[in-house]
N, C-alpha and C positions, 0 to 999 in steps of 0.2 A: 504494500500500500504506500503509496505516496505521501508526501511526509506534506501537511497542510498546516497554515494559519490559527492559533489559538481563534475555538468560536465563541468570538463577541457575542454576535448577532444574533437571530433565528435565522437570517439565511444562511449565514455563516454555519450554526448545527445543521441548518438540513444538508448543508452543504458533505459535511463529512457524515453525518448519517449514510447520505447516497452513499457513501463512498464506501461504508460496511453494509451494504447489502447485499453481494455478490453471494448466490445463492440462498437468498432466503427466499421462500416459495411465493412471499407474498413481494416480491421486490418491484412486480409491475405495477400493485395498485400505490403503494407507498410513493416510487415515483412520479406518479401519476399525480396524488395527493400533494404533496410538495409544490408540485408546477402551479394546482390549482392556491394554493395558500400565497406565493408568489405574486399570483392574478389577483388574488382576493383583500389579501390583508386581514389586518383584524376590524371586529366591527366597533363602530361608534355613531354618537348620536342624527350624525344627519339620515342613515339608513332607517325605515317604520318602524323596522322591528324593535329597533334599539333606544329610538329617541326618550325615551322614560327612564333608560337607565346606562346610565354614563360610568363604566367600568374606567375610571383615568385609568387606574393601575396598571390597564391589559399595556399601557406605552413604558413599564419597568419590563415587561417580559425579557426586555435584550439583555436586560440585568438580574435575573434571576436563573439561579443553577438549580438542579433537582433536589430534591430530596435527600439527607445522606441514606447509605444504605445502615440500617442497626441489627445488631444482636438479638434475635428472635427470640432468645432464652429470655430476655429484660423484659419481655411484656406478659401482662397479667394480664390474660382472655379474662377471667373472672370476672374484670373491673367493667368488662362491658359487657357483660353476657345476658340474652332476654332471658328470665328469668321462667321457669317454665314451660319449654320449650324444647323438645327434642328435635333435633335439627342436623340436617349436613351442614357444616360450617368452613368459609375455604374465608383467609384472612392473608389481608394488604396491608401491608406496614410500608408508610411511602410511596405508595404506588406500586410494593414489588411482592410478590406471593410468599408467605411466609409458609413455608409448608408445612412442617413441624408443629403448626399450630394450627390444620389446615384437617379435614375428612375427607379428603378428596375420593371420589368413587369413579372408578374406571370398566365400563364394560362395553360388549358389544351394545346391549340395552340401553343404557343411562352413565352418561360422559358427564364427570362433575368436576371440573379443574380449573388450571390456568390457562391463558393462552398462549403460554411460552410451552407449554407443556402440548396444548392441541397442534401445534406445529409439525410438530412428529408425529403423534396419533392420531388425528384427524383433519391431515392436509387437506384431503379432499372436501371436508364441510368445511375448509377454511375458504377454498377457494369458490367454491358455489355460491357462500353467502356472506363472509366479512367485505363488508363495506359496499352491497349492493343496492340497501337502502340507504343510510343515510346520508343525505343533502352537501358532502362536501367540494360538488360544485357551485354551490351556492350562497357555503359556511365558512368561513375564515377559521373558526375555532376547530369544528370538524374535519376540513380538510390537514389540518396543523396536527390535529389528534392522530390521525390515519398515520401521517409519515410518521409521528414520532414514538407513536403509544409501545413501549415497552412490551408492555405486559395486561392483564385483565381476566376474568373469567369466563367461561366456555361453559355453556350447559346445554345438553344434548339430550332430548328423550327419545325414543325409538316409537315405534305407531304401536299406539295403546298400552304405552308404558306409563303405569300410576303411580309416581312418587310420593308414597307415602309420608313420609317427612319433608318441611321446609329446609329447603337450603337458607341458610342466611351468610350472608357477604360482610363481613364488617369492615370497611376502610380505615383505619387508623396512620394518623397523622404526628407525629412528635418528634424531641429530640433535639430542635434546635426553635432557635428565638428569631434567625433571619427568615422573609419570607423567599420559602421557597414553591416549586412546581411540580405538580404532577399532570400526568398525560395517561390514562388508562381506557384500554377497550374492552369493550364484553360482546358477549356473542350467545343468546339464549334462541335454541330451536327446537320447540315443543312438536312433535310429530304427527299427523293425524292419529285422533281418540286421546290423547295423551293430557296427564293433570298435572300442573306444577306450580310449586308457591315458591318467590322469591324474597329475601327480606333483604334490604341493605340497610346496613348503619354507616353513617358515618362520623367517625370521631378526631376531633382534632384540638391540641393544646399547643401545634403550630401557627403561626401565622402562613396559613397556604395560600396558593393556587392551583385548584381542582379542575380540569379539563377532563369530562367524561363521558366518551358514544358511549351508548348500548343500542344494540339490533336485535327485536326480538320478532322471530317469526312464529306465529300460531295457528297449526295447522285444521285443516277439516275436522270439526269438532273435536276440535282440543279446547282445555282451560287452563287460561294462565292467572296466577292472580300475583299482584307484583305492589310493593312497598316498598317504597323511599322514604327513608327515615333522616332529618338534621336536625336532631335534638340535643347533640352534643356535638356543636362546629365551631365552637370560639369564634376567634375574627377572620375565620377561612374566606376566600375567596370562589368562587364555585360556578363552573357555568356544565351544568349536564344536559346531555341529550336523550331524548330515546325515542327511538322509532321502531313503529309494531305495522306487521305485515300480518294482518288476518285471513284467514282463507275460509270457505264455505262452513255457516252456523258453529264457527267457533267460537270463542268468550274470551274476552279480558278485561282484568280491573285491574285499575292503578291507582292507586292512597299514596300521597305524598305530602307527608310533613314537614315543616319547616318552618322549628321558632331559635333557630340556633344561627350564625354565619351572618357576616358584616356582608360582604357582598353575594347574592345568589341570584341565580339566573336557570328558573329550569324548561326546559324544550319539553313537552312531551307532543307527538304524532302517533296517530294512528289512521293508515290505508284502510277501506274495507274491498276485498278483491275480491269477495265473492258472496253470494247471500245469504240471508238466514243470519248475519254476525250481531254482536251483542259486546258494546264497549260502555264502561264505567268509570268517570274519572272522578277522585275525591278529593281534595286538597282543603288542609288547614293551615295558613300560617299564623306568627303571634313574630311581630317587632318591634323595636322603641330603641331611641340614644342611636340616632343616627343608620340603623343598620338599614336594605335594602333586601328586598324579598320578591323577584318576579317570577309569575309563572303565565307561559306563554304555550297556551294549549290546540293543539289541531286533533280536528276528528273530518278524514273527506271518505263519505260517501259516494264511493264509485260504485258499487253495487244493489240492485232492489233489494226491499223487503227487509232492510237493515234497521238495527237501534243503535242510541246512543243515549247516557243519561251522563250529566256535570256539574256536580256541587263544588264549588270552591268556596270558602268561609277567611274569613282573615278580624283578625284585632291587632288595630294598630295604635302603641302609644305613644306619649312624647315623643315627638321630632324623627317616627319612623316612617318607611315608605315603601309603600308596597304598591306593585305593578302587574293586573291582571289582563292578557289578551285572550280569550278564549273562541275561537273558529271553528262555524261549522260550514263544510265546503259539501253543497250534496250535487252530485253533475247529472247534466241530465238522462241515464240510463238508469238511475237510482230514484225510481218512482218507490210509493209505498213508502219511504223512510221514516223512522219515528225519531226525530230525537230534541230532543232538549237541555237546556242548558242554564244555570245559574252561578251569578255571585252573588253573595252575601258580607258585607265589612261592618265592622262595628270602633270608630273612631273612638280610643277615651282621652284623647286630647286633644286640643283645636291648632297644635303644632305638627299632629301625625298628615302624612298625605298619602293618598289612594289615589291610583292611575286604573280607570278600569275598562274597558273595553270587550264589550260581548259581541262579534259579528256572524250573521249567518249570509251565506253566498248561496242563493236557492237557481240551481235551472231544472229540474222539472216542476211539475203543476199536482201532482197528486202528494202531498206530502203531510206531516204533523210535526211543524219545529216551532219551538216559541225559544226566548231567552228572556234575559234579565241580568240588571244587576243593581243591587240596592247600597246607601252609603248611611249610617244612622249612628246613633249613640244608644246610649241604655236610656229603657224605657225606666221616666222617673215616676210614671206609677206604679209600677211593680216594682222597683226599688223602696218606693214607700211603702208598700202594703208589706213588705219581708220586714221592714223596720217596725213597722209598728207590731208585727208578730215578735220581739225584742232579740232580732238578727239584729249584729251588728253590719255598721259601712262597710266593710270592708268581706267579711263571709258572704254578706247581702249581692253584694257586686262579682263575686265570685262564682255563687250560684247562678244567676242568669249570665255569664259571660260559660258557663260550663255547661249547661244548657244550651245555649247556641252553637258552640263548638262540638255537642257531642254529636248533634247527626253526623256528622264527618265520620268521627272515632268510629260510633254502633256500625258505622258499613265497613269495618274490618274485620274479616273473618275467623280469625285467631283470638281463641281469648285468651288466654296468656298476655299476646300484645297487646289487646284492645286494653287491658288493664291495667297493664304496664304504662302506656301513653296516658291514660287518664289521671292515675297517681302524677308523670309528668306534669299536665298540664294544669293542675291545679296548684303544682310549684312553682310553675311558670307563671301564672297569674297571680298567684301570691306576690314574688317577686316584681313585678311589672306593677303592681299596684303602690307598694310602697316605696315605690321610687318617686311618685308625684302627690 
C-alpha cells in the first residue's frame, strides 16, 4: 500500500479507507458511497429536511477521531441490562462488537451477529441486500455511513423461523471526555412467516457522535417489532436511520424513545411493496436545557389494501426543542389504504419550542387518511381537581403528564420493558419538573 497523507479531513479518510478495501466483498458499494458523500456533503439548514435542526457540530467532523477501542473485560452489562428479560444480547462498545459480552447465535436458520462477522458467513445476504434500500444517494450522512461503517449487527431469520426470545443491541458509548465518532450499520432480514423483536439501547457517558443505517427487510407475513431506546445518551450527538422494506401482509412496529441526547435526529421509513401490510409507528420524546429531539417519519404506500397507524407524543420543557415531520406518501396504485397519523406535544414552558409538521401526499381517490397535530399545556382543570383531592403540585403534574405519555409506552409489547420505561419516565418527569 502506498504510503498516504495523515487524514485531516473526511475526504482525506475516505481517501485511505478506499485504499484498504482491496478485497472486501463489499468494496463496490463502499466506493460507490464515498463518491456519493463527495456529491453530497453533509446536511444543513437550507435543505427541508433539515431546516429545524441545525447540527453546527456535523462542521467539527474533520476534527473528530473514532472512538478508542476499550477492554471488554471493564464493562459491566449488569449496569445496563433490561431487567426481566431473557434475551439474545450482541453488544457495541464504541461502535465495535464486543463479543465476549455478546450471544451471538449462528445457524443455517437464525444469523444473530456482527457484520464484520457476516462478511465471511453470509457474503451472499450481504451483497443482495446491504445498502439496497437506504437513500444514500440522496443522504450525506448515509452515504458517509456506507463507506465508512466498520462494523454493526446482522440479523437473519430463515422463512418461518420464530425467535422466541428478543434480541436486544445495547450500544455503549464511554471512556473518554473528547467528543468523538461512531459510524455503524445493521442489517435485519426477517424471512417470509418469520417473528422477530429487536431492542436497542443506547448508552453513552461520552460526548458522541452517532451515525447509524439500519435496513430492515420484512418479508410475506412476517412480524417484526423493533424498539429504539435513548434513555441513557448524555450529551451524545445522534443522527439514525432506518429503512423497512415490507412485503405482502406482513407487520411492523416501531416504538422509539427519546428523552436522553443533546442533539438527535431520527429517520425512520417504511416502503409498503406489496398488500395486505400493516405498519405502526410510536414515538415519545421528553426535552429541556437546551437539548434537541427530531423525528422525521415516512410511511409510502405503494401498494393497495395497506394500513398504517402514528402516534408520536413529546413534552417539552424549558428552553427544549423538539422537531416532528411525519409523511404519508400513498401513490396512486395504493387504493383502499387506511392510514392515519398523529402528534401530540405538551409544552411546560413558554421557552420550550415545537416544530411540527404532519403531511399527507394523496394520488389515489379511494382512500381513509386523516392527520393531526396538537400543541397545549396541562389542562389547569384537572390539575385543580387532583389538588383539591390533596395531591400535591408536583405528583399532580406528574400524573397527567404520565397519563399522556403512557399510550405510547401500553403499545409496547414486552412487559418487562413497558415497565421498565415507565419507572423511567416518571424519573424523568420528576427531574424535569424540578428544574423550573
Amino acid at each position: 500500500m502506498s504510503t498516504i497523507a495523515p487524514a485531516n479531513t473526511l475526504t482525506d479518510r475516505l481517501t485511505v479507507f478506499a485504499n484498504q478495501l482491496a478485497g472486501d466483498p463489499l468494496e463496490g458499494m463502499r466506493r460507490a458511497a464515498a463518491a456519493d458523500f463527495a456529491r453530497l456533503g453533509l446536511p444543513h439548514t437550507d435543505l427541508e429536511d433539515w431546516k429545524y435542526t441545525n447540527f453546527k457540530g456535523l462542521q467539527q467532523l474533520d476534527a473528530l477521531a473514532p472512538l478508542p477501542i476499550l477492554d471488554e473485560a471493564a464493562i459491566d452489562l449488569n449496569k445496563y441490562r433490561i431487567a426481566g428479560i431473557d434475551a439474545y444480547e450482541l453488544v457495541f462498545i464504541n461502535g465495535r462488537f464486543a463479543g465476549t459480552l455478546s450471544s451471538r447465535f449462528e445457524s443455517e436458520q437464525r444469523f444473530i451477529s456482527s457484520l464484520a462477522l457476516a462478511r465471511n458467513l453470509r457474503t451472499g445476504l450481504l451483497l443482495e441486500h446491504l445498502g439496497m434500500y437506504a437513500q444514500q444517494q440522496n443522504e450525506g450522512l448515509t452515504a458517509l455511513n456506507t463507506a465508512l461503517a466498520p462494523d454493526g449487527f446482522v440479523i437473519h431469520l430463515a422463512k418461518n423461523e420464530v425467535c422466541e426470545r428478543p434480541v436486544v443491541i445495547y450500544h455503549i458509548s464511554t471512556g473518554t471526555k473528547e467528543r468523538g465518532w461512531v459510524n455503524q450499520r445493521n442489517l435485519v432480514i426477517a424471512e417470509a412467516g418469520s417473528q422477530l423483536t429487536v431492542i436497542e439501547k443506547y448508552i453513552s457517558d461520552s460526548p458522541i457522535f452517532d451515525n447509524v443505517v439500519t435496513e430492515v427487510v420484512v418479508g410475506s407475513n412476517a412480524d417484526v417489532a423493533h424498539y429504539k431506546l435513548q434513555t441513557r445518551y448524555g450529551d451524545a450527538w445522534h443522527v439514525g436511520t432506518t429503512r423497512v422494506e415490507q412485503a405482502r401482509d406482513s407487520r411492523y412496529y416501531n416504538a422509539t424513545i427519546s428523552w436522553s441526547g443533546e442533539l438527535v435526529r431520527n429517520n425512520l421509513q417504511t416502503r409498503h411493496n406489496g398488500t395486505g401490510c400493516e405498519t405502526h409507528y410510536f414515538g415519545l420524546y421528553l426535552l429541556d436545557h437546551d437539548n434537541l429531539i427530531d423525528n422525521h417519519t415516512l410511511v409510502d404506500h405503494a401498494q393497495p389494501h395497506c394500513n398504517s397507524h402514528e402516534l408520536y407524543k413529546g413534552i417539552v420543557g424549558p428552553a427544549g426543542k423538539a422537531v416532528f415531520n411525519g409523511k404519508v406518501m400513498v401513490r396512486p396504485d395504493a387504493q383502499k389504504t387506511d392510514a392515519y397519523q398523529s402528534n401530540a406535544n405538551i409544552l411546560l414552558a413558554d421557552t420550550g419550542t415545537i416544530n411540527t409538521k404532519p403531511e399527507l401526499e394523496i394520488f389515489a381517490d379511494d382512500v381513509k387518511c386523516s392527520h393531526g397535530a396538537t400543541i397545549g399545556q396541562l389542562d389547569l382543570n384537572e390539575l385543580f381537581y387532583l389538588k383539591t383531592r390533596g395531591i400535591g403540585e408536583e405528583k399532580a403534574r406528574t400524573i397527567l403528564l404520565t397519563a399522556f405519555a403512557g399510550e405510547v409506552i401500553e403499545a409496547i409489547r414486552i412487559d418487562a420493558l413497558r415497565e421498565d420505561l415507565l419507572a423511567q419516565l416518571m424519573d424523568e418527569l420528576h427531574r424535569m419538573q424540578i428544574t423550573f
